[in-house]
N, C-alpha and C positions, 0 to 999 in steps of 0.2 A: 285239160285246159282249165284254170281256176277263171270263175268269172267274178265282173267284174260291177259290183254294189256299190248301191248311193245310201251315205250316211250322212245325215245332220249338213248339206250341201259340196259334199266328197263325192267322188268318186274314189273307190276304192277296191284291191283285190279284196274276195271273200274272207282271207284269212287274217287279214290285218283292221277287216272293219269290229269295233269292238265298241259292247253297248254296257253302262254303269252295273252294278248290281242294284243299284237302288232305284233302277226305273221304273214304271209305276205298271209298268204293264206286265214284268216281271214279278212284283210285289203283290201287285192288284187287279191284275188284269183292265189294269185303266189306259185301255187304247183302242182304236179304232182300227179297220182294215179295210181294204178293196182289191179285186183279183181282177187285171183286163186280160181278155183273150186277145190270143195274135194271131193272124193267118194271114199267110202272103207276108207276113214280114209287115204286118200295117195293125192297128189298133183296133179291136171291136166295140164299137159301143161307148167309147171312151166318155161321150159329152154324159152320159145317165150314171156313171160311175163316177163323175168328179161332182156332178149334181147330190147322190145320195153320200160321198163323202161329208159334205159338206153339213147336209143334214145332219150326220153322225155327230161328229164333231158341235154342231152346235145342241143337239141334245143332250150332251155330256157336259156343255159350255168349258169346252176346250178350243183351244186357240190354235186357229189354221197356221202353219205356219210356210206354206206354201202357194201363190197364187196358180189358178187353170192353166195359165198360160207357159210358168215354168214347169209346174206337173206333167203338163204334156211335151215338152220338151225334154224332159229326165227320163220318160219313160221312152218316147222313141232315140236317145242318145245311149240307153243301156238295152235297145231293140239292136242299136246298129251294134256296139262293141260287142255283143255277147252273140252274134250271129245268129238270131232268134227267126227262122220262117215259122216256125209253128211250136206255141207254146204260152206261159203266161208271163203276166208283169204283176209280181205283188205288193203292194202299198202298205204299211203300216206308219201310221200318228200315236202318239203316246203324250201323255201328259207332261212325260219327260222323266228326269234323275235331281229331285232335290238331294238335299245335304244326308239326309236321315227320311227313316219311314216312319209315316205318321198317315193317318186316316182322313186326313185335314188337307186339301186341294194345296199344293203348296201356291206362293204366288206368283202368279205368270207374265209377272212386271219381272221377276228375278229367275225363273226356271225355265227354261225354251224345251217346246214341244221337243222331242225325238223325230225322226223321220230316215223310216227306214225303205228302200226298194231294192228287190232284186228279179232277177228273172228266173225261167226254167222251161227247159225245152223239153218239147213234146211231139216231136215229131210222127206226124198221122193222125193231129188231134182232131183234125178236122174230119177225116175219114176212120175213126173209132167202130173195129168191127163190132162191140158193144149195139151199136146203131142195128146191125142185122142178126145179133141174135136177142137182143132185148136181157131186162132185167130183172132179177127175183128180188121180192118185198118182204120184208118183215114188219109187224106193226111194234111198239114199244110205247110204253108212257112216257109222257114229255113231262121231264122234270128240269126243264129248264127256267132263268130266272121273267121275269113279267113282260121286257123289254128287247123283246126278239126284233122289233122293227130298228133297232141299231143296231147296227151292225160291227162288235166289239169283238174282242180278240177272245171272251171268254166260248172256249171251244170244248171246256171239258166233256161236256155229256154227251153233244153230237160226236165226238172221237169213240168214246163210250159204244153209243149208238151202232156207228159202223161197227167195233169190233163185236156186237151183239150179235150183227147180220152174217160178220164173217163164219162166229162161232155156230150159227146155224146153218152153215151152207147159201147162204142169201148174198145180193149184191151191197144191199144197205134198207134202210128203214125208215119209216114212216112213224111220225111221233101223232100222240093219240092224247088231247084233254078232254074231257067229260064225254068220252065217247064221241068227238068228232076228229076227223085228223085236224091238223096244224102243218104240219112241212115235211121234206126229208131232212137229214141230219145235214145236211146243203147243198138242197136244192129244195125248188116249190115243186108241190105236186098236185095232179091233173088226172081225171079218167072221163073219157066217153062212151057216150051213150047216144047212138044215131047219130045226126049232127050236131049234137050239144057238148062243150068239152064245160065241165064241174070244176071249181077251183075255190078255195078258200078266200073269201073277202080280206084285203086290207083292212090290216088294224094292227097294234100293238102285236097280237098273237104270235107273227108272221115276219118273215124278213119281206120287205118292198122289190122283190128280186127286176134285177133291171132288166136281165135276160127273160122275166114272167111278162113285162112289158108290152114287149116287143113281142112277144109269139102271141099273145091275145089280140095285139094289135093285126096282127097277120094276118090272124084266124079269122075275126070280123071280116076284113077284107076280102078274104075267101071266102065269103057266105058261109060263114060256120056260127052257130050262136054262142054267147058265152053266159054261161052263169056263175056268179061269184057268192056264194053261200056256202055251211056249213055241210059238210058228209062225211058219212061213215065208212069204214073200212068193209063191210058188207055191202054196203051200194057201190062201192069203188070195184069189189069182186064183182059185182055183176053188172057192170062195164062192159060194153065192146071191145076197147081198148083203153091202156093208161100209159100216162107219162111222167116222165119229172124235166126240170129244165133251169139250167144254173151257167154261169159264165163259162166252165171248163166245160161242161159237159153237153150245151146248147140244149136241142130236145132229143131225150134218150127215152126207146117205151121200155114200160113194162111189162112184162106177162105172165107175171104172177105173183100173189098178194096173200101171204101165210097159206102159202100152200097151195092157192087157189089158182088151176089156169083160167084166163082172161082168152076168149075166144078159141082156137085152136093152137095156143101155148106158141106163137109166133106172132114176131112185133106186126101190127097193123098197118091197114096202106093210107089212112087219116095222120098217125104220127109221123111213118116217112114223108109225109108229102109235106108237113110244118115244120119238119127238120130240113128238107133240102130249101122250103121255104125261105126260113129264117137265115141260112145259110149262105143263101143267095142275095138278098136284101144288103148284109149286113157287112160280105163283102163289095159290095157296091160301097156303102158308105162308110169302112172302114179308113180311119186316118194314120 
């Protein structure tokens, strides 16, 4: 069954939607993105994803060209044709397609953003037996560019990154600047120790993950502490347990970290319990 994408305010089958070559996102990687989870056929999280859109887009000072109110109507209208219970909705913004490629923002009185969605089905994404066997880590240096807290389409190194992990037998990786970590290749990451879960502070370094959010906010609430500072990939190994946590993948543990098992090499009962958590929360207030 071909599904069925929104272009530049289309609906349209997949094969007929068709994007400039000279788009900038194409050219330049000058475009923005956002992933919502679906389960139940309903939106996760939507209101923190059109929130950190918007941010995006205005750090780049590119032009929305979509209001919240139709966004979330586009995305549950290409929920309903595409028969989506379980899976995602991906959003991309671009600068657009001027006449010619040049370096120089074209002007946006005369070039209209791009906008692109479509969806993709995932059925079991919610119950990912991932979740009960947990996940191997690799560490990697992050060579990516200054501005991770926008969240843009340039994805080369984190692609990189995964196929690093795959080449080592690993799930994915953990990127590493001046010896502290910084993220997975996408998702944030987390390890405990007693009842403290560790996580890297907000800041530039870091994507704002909305799904990071939300399970901090969880965790507090379950009497858990949280500290938000720099760690190493040797303090993360001697860990109780670790995690990562991203819109597709909610909270997934780890248990093992270049090599290292993390407790007795099975995901821990602190990360199942912030996963069925979050899981529960979220479909409650899914839209």
């Amino acid at each position: 069954m071909t599904r069925t994408v929104y272009l530049n305010g289309e609906y349209l089958p997949e094969n007929e939607a068709k994007v400039s070559i000279f788009d900038r996102a194409f050219l330049m990687a000058d475009g923005v993105y956002e992933v919502t989870s679906v389960l139940d056929g309903k939106l996760i999280d939507f209101d923190g994803h059109a929130v950190r859109l918007a941010r995006s887009l205005n750090e780049l000072d590119m032009k929305n060209p979509i209001s919240k109110e139709d966004m979330l109507e586009v995305h549950r209208e290409l929920v309903r044709r595409n028969n989506i219970e379980e899976g995602l909705v991906y959003l991309q913004i671009t600068r657009g397609a001027p006449n010619d490629r040049d370096f120089v923002f074209p002007d946006p009185e005369t070039t209209e953003p791009t906008i692109v969605l479509f969806t993709q089905n995932k059925p079991g994404l919610g119950n990912d037996p991932k979740a009960k066997q947990g996940l191997k880590i690799i560490s990697i240096e992050d060579q990516r560019w200054g501005r991770r807290d926008i969240k843009t389409v340039q994805l080369l190194y984190p692609s990189l990154g995964k196929m690093m992990a795959k080449k080592a037998g690993a799930d994915d990786a953990w990127m590493v600047q001046d010896g502290f970590v910084t993220e997975g290749t996408s998702n944030n990451a987390y390890f405990i120790k007693g009842n403290t879960i560790v996580t890297r502070a907000l800041s530039n370094d870091i994507l704002h993950g909305i799904t990071r959010a939300a399970v901090l906010r969880f965790a507090e609430e379950a009497q858990m502490k949280v500290e938000e500072r720099n760690f190493t990939i040797e303090e993360a190994q001697g860990g109780d347990e670790a995690f990562i946590s991203s819109a597709s993948a909610f909270v997934m543990p780890v248990i093992e970290i270049d090599g290292v098992r993390l407790g007795d090499g099975t995901p821990g009962a602190r990360v199942a319990r912030l996963r069925e958590i979050y899981l529960e929360e979220m479909r409650k207030a899914a839209v």
